[in-house]
C-alpha positions as CSV (number, residue, x, y, z in Angstrom):
1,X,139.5,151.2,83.4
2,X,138.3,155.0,84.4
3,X,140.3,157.7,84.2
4,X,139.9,158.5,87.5
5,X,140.1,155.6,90.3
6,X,137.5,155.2,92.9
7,X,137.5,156.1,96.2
8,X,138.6,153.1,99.1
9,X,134.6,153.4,100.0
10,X,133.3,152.7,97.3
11,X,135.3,149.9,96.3
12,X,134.6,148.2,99.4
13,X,130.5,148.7,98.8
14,X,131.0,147.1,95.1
15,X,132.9,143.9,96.7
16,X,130.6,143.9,99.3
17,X,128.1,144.0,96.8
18,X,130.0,141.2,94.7
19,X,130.3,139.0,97.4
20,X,126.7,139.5,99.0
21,X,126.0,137.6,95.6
22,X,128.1,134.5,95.7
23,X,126.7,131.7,97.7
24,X,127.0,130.7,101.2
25,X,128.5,127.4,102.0
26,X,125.4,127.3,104.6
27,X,123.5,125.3,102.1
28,X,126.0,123.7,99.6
29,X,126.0,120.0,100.0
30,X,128.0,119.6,96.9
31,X,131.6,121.2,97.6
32,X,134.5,119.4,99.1
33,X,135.8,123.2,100.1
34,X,134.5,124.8,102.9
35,X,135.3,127.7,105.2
36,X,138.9,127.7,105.8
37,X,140.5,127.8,109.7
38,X,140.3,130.9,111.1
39,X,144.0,130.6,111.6
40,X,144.5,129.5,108.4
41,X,143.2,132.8,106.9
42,X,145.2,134.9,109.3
43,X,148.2,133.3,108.3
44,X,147.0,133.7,104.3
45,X,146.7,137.6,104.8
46,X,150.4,137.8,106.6
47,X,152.0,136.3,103.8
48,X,150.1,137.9,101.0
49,X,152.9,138.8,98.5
50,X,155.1,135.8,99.3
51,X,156.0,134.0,95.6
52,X,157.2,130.6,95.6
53,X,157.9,130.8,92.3
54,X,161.1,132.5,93.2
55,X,161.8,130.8,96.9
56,X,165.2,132.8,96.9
57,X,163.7,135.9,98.0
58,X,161.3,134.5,100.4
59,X,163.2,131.7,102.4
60,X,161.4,131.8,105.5
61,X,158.4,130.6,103.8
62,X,159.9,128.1,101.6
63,X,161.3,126.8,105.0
64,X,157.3,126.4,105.9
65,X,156.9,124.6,103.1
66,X,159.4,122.3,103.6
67,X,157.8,121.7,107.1
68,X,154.2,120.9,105.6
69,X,155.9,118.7,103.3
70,X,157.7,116.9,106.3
71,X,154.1,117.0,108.1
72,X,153.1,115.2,104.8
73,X,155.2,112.8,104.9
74,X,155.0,111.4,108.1
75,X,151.2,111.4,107.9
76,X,151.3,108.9,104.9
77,X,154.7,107.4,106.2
78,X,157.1,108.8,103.5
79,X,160.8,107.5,104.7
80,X,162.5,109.3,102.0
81,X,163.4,113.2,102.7
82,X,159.6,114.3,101.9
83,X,160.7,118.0,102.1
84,X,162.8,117.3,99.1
85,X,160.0,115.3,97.2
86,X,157.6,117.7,96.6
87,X,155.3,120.9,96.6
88,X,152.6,122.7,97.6
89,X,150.2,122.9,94.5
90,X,147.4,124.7,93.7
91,X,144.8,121.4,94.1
92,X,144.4,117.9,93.2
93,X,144.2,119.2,89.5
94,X,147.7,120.5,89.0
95,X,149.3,117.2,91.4
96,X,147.8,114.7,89.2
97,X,149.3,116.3,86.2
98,X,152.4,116.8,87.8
99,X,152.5,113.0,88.6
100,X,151.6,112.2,85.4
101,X,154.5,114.4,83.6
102,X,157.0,112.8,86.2
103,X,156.2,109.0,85.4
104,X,156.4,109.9,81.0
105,X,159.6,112.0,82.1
106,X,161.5,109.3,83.9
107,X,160.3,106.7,81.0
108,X,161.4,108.1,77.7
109,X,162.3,105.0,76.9
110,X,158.5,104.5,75.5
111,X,157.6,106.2,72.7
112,X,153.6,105.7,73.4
113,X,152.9,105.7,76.8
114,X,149.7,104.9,78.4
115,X,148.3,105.1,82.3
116,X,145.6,103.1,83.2
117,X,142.9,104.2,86.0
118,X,139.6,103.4,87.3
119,X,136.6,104.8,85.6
120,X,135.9,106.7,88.5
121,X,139.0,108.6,88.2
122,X,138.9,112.6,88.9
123,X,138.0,114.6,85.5
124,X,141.7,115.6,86.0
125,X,143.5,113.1,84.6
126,X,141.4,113.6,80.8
127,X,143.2,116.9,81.5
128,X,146.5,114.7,81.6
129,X,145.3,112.9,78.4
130,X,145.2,116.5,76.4
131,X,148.1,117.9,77.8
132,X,150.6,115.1,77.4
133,X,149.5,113.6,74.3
134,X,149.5,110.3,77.2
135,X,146.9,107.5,76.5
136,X,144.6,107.3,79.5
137,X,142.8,104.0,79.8
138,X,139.9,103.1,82.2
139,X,139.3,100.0,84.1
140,X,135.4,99.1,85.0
141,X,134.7,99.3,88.8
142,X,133.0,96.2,91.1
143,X,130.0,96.0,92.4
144,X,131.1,98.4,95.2
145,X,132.6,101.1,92.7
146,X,136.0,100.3,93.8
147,X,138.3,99.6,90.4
148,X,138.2,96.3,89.4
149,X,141.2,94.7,89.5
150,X,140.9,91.7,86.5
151,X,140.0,95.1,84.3
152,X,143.1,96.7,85.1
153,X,145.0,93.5,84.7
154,X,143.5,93.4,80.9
155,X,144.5,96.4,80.1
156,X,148.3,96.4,80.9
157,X,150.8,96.2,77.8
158,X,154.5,97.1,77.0
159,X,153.4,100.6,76.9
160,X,152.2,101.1,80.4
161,X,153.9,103.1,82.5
162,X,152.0,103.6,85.4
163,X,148.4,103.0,87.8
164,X,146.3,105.3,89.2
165,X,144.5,104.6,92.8
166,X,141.9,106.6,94.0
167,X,141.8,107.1,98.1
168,X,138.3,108.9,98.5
169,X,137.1,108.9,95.0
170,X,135.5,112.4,94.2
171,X,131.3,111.0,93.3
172,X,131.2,108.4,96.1
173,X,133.9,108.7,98.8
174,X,135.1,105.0,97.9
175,X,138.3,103.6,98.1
176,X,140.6,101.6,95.6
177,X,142.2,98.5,96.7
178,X,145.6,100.6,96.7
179,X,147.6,97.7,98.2
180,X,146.7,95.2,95.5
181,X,147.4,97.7,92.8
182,X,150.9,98.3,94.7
183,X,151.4,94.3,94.1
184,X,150.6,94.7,90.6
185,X,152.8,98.1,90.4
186,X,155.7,95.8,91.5
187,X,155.0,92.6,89.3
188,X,155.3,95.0,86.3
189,X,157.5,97.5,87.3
190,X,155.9,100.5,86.4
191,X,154.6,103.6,89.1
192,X,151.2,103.7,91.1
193,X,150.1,107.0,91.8
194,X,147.0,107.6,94.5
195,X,144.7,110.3,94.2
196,X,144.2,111.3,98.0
197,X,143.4,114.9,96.9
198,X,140.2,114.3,99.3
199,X,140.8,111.6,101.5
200,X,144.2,112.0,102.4
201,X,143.1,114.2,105.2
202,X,140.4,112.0,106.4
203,X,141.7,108.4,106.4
204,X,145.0,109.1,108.5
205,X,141.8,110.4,111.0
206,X,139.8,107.0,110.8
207,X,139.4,104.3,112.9
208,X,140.0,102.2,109.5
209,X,141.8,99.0,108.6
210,X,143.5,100.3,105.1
211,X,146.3,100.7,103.3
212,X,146.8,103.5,100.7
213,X,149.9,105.4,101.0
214,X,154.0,105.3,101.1
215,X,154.3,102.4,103.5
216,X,153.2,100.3,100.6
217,X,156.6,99.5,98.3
218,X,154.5,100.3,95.0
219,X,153.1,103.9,95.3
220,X,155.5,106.0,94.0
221,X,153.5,109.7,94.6
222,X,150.1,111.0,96.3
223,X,148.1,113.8,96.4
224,X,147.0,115.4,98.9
225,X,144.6,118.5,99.5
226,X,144.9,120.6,102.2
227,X,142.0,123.1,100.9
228,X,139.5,120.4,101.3
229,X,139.0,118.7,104.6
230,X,142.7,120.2,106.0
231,X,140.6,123.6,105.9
232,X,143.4,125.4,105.1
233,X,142.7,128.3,102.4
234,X,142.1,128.1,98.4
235,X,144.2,127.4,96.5
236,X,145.9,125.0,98.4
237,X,147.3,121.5,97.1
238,X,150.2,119.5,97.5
239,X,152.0,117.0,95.3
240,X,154.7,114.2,97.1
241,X,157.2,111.6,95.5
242,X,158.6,108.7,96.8
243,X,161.8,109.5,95.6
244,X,163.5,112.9,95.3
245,X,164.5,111.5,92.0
246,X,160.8,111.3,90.4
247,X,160.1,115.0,91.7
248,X,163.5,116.3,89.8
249,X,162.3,114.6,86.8
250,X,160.0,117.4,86.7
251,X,163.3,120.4,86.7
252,X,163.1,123.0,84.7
253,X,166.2,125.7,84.6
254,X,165.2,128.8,85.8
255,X,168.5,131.6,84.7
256,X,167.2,134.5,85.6
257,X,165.5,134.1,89.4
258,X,166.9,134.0,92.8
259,X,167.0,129.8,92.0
260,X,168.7,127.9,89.6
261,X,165.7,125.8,88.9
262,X,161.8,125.3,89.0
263,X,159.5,122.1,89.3
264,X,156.0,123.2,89.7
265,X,153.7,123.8,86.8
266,X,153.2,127.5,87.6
267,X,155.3,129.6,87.6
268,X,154.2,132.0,90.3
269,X,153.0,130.2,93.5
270,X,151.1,131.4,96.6
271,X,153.2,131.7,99.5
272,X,150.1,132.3,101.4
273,X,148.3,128.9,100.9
274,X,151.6,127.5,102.1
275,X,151.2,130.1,105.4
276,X,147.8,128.7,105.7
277,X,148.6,124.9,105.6
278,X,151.3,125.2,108.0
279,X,149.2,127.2,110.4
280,X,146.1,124.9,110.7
281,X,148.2,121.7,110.8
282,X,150.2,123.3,113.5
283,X,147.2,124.9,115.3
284,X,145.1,121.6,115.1
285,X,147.2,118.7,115.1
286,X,146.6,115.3,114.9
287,X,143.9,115.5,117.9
288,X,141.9,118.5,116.2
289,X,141.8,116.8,112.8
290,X,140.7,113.3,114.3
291,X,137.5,115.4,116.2
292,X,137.5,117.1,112.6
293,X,136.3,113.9,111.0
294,X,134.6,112.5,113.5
295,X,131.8,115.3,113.5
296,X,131.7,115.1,109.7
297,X,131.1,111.5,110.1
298,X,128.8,111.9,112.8
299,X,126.6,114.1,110.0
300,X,127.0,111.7,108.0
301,X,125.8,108.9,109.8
302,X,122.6,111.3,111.0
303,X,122.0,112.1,107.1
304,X,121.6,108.2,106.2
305,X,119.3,107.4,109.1
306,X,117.2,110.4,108.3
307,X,117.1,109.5,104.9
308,X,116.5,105.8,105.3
309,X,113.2,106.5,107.9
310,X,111.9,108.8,104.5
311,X,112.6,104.9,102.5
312,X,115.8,106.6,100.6
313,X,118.9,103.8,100.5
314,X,122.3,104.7,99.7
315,X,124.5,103.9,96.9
316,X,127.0,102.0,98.8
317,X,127.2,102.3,102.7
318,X,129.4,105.7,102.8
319,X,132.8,105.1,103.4
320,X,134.0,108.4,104.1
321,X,132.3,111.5,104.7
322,X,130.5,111.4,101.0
323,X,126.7,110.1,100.4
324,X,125.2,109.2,97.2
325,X,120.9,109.0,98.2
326,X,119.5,106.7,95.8
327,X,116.2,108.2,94.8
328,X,114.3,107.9,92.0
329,X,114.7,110.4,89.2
330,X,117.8,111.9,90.9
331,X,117.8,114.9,88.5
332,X,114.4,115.9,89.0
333,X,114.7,116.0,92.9
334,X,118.3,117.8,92.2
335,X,116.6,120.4,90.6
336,X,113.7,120.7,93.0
337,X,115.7,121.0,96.2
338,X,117.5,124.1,94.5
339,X,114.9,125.8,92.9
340,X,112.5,125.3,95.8
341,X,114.2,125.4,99.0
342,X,117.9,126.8,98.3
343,X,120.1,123.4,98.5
344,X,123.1,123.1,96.2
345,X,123.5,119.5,96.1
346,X,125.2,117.1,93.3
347,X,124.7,114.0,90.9
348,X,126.6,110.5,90.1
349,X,127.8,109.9,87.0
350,X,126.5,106.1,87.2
351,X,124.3,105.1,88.6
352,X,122.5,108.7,89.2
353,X,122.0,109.2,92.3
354,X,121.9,112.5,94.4
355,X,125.5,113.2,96.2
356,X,126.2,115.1,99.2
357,X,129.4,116.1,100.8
358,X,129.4,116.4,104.3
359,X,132.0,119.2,105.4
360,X,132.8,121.2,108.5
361,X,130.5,123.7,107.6
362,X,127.4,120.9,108.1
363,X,126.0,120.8,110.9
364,X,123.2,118.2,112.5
365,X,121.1,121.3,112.1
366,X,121.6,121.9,108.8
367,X,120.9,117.9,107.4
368,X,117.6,118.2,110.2
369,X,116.5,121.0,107.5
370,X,117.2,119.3,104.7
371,X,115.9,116.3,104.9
372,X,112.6,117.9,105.8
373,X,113.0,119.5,102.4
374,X,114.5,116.1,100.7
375,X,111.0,114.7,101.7
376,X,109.2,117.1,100.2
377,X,111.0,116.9,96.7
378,X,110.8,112.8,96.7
379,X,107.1,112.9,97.1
């Protein structure tokens, strides 16, 4: 720090300068972020200092958050008090921890727990694995990269305490059988968690014949991402139980804030992202996120025809608004596309194939460019 502070000016040039070297989402095809509602950032800046790490002294936004949580709920058809089951997290990240540290909370009863999941499971849960000392166990996918069911089946013991379901999985956009995994949730009593961090605000949008959330008997939490497709502002997640009694499984006392008692992993929290959320869902409503989706599947559907006519398949026929281009050497053309023309794109685990995330910010235009440029870096 210098011993004299620089002037408002000049502090604005550095950040200008800063941010003039980040890049544009204009040609990232690799993010499930995007720019945020303009509303939603308005609403961010008016609640800038709000902490809901000690709701107490800022009521009127805990109050929103209650209402985004009831929002929640009736979206994936909680019947249970969903302003009472839950928070607004930071991301997908901290809710599947939280999940996990509620199911090995409520079962103390056994001493070596383990949670089984597909192998296409978000790197988030091998954070679960260090964190909680918990043994994470991976069930092969199908043909179709959805988890295979016999696999997870296998792998079940006295020691299990819980499934994990993926609703948009992270590489491929695919989606877990989440009503036979509730069956099997039931037959051996344990919970069923579903990772909706992505598609949980694209399926309730869909035209789609699937069922993933609370109106199946076996799920027992979700999570949800409002900083993906919601386009609400970073960092904005959120975390929902079935049962008030699994999210107070996660209480800590709190003696010396405005509350008694504390259930998120952080501490502090940002009352903004919970501004944000609440704003945009509000402003946009079910109509506005249902034309939402339905131009980011639009690209999509423009993206595999363009890339078909240049003799490039697709993994799997996308699902949601997610396309993995299989194209030989994957990494090669990956690193051709950036260093030659600018695009940020991604790779599959396995197979390898080049992955691309269509969000708001994608335009027809935009895949028109690319795939010009795709053609080049095949050949």
């Amino acid at each position: 720090m210098e011993e004299n502070g620089k002037t408002k000016e000049e502090i604005l040039a550095i950040l200008k300068k800063a941010k003039s070297a980040d890049t544009s989402y204009e040609r990232v095809l690799s993010s499930m972020c995007t720019y945020p509602h303009e509303i939603a950032v308005l609403a961010h800046t008016q609640f800038i200092e709000s902490n809901m790490g000690d709701p107490g002294l800022f009521p009127g936004t805990f109050d929103l958050e209650r209402q985004v949580l009831a929002m929640f709920g009736e979206m994936l058809h909680h019947k249970n008090s969903p302003e009472k089951a839950g928070y607004l997290t930071t991301g997908g990240t901290e809710s599947n921890i939280q999940a996990i540290r509620s199911m090995q909370n409520f079962r103390r009863d056994i001493s070596n727990p383990n949670i089984i999941m597909p192998q296409s499971a978000h790197f988030s849960f091998d954070k679960v694995a260090n964190l909680l000392g918990i043994e994470i166990r991976k069930a092969s996918l199908d043909n179709l990269l959805k988890v295979d069911l016999d696999s997870v089946r296998s792998l079940i013991d006295e020691n299990t305490i819980g499934l994990v379901g993926i609703a948009g999985t992270t590489e491929f956009g695919q989606l877990d059988p989440i009503d036979e995994l509730s069956e099997l949730a039931i037959e051996n009593d344990i919970f069923l968690h579903v990772d909706a961090a992505f598609g949980g605000f694209v399926i309730p949008f869909m035209d789609l014949d699937y069922s993933y959330d609370f109106k199946l008997e076996g799920v027992t939490s979700m999570t949800i991402d409002p900083h993906k497709m919601a386009l609400s502002t970073i960092p904005s997640g959120g975390l929902l139980f079935k049962e008030p009694e699994y999210f107070e499984c996660l209480e800590i006392h709190t003696p010396y804030l405005s509350v008694n008692k504390q259930y998120s992993l952080t501490g502090t929290r940002s009352g903004a992202a919970v501004a944000s959320t609440y704003a945009v869902m509000k402003h946009l409503g079910r109509e506005g996120y249902k034309k939402v989706v339905s131009d980011c599947m639009s690209v999509t559907k423009k993206l595999v025809e363009g890339a078909d006519k240049l003799g490039i398949g697709t993994v799997i026929d996308p699902v949601l608004n997610i396309v993995a281009l299989d194209v030989p050497e994957a990494d090669l053309v990956r690193k051709k596309l950036l260093d030659e023309h600018g695009w940020h794109v991604s790779i599959t685990r396995d197979p390898r194939a080049l992955r691309i995330v269509i969000m708001p910010h994608i335009k027809n235009e935009t895949i028109e460019l690319f795939l010009k440029d795709l053609a080049k870096a095949v050949k």
